[in-house]
C-alpha positions in Angstrom: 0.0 0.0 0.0 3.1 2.4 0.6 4.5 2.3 -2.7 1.2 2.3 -4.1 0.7 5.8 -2.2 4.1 6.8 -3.3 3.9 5.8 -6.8 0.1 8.2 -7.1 1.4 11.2 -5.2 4.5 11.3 -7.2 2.5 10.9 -10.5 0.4 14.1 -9.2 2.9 15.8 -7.7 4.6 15.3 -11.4 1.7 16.4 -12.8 1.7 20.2 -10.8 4.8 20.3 -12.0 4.2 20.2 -15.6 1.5 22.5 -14.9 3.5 25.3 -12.8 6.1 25.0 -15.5 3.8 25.9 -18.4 1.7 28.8 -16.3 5.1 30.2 -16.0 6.5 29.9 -19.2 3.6 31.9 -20.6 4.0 34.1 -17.5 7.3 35.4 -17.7 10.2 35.5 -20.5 13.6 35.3 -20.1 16.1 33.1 -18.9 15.4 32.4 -15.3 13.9 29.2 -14.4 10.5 30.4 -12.8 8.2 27.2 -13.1 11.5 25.3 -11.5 11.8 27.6 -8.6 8.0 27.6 -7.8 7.8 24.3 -7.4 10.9 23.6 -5.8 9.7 26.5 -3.1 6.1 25.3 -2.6 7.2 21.2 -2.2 9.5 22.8 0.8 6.6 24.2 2.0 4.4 21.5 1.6 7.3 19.1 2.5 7.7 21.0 5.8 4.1 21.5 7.1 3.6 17.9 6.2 6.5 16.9 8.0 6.4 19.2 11.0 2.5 18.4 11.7 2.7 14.7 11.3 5.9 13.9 13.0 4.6 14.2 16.5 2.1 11.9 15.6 3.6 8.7 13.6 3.6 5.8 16.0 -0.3 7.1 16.5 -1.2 6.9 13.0 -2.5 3.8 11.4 -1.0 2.1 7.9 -3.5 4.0 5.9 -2.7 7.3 7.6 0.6 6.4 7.1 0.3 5.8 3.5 -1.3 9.0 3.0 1.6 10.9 4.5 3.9 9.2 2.2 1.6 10.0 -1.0 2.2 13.5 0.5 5.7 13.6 1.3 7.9 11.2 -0.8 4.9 11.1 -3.3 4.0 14.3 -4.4 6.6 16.4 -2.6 9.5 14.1 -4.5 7.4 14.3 -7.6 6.5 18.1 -7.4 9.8 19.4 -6.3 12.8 18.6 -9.1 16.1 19.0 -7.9 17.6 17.7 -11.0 16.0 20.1 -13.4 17.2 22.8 -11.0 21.0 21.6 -11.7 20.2 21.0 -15.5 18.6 24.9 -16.1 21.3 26.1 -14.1 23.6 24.4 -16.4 22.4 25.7 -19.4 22.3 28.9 -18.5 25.8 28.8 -17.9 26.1 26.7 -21.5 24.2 29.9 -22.8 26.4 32.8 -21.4 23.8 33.5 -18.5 26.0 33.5 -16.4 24.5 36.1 -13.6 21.4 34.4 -14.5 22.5 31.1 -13.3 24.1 32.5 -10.2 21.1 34.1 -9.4 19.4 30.9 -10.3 21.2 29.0 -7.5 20.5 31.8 -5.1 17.1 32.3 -5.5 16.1 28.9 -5.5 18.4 27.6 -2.2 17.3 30.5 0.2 13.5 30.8 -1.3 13.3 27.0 -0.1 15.1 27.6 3.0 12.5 30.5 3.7 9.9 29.2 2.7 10.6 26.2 4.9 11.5 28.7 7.2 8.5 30.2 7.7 6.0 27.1 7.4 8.3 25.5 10.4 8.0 28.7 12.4 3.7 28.8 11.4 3.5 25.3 12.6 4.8 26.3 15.8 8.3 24.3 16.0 
């Protein structure tokens, strides 16, 4: 039933992805990654809220409650968020001369998680 879960969320939380991707690309032109970095900033947040809210609580959840965090988490959090395509854009903005864009790239997108997890850790109360 866990993988199950896993395999689901992940396959949604793919899904947002492509979606967040192609509202951004029709968004915003240019060079700089947006639909990456929104993703990647939301699955922190989602990733910690999840996280911080559950945690307290996992040896009193039951295996379905359990299999609906990991649909959550692993799922659609590890399907949603791409670190991967967050090295590869970088990388080809070097490729393309953007360089300041890709430095910017790596900036944005490692303290917008870290604040963003930042502040749903703080909101949760941790």
């Amino acid at each position: 039933m866990n993988a199950l879960a896993v395999f689901i969320g992940g396959g949604l939380g793919s899904l947002a992805r492509y979606g967040i991707g192609v509202a951004a690309s029709r968004c915003w032109n240019g060079p700089f990654p947006w639909g990456t970095w929104i993703a990647n900033v939301l699955a922190t947040g989602i990733l910690v809220a999840v996280t911080m809210s559950v945690t307290p609580h996992l040896a009193q959840l039951n295996r379905q409650q359990q299999a609906w965090v990991l649909l959550g988490t692993t799922g659609f959090c590890g399907g949603f968020s791409t670190f991967s395509t967050f090295s590869l854009d970088t990388l080809q903005l070097f490729a393309q001369g953007e360089v300041a864009t890709a430095w910017a790239n790596v900036l944005f997108s490692v303290a917008g998680c870290l604040v963003a997890g930042a502040l749903v850790w703080r909101a949760v109360g941790h």
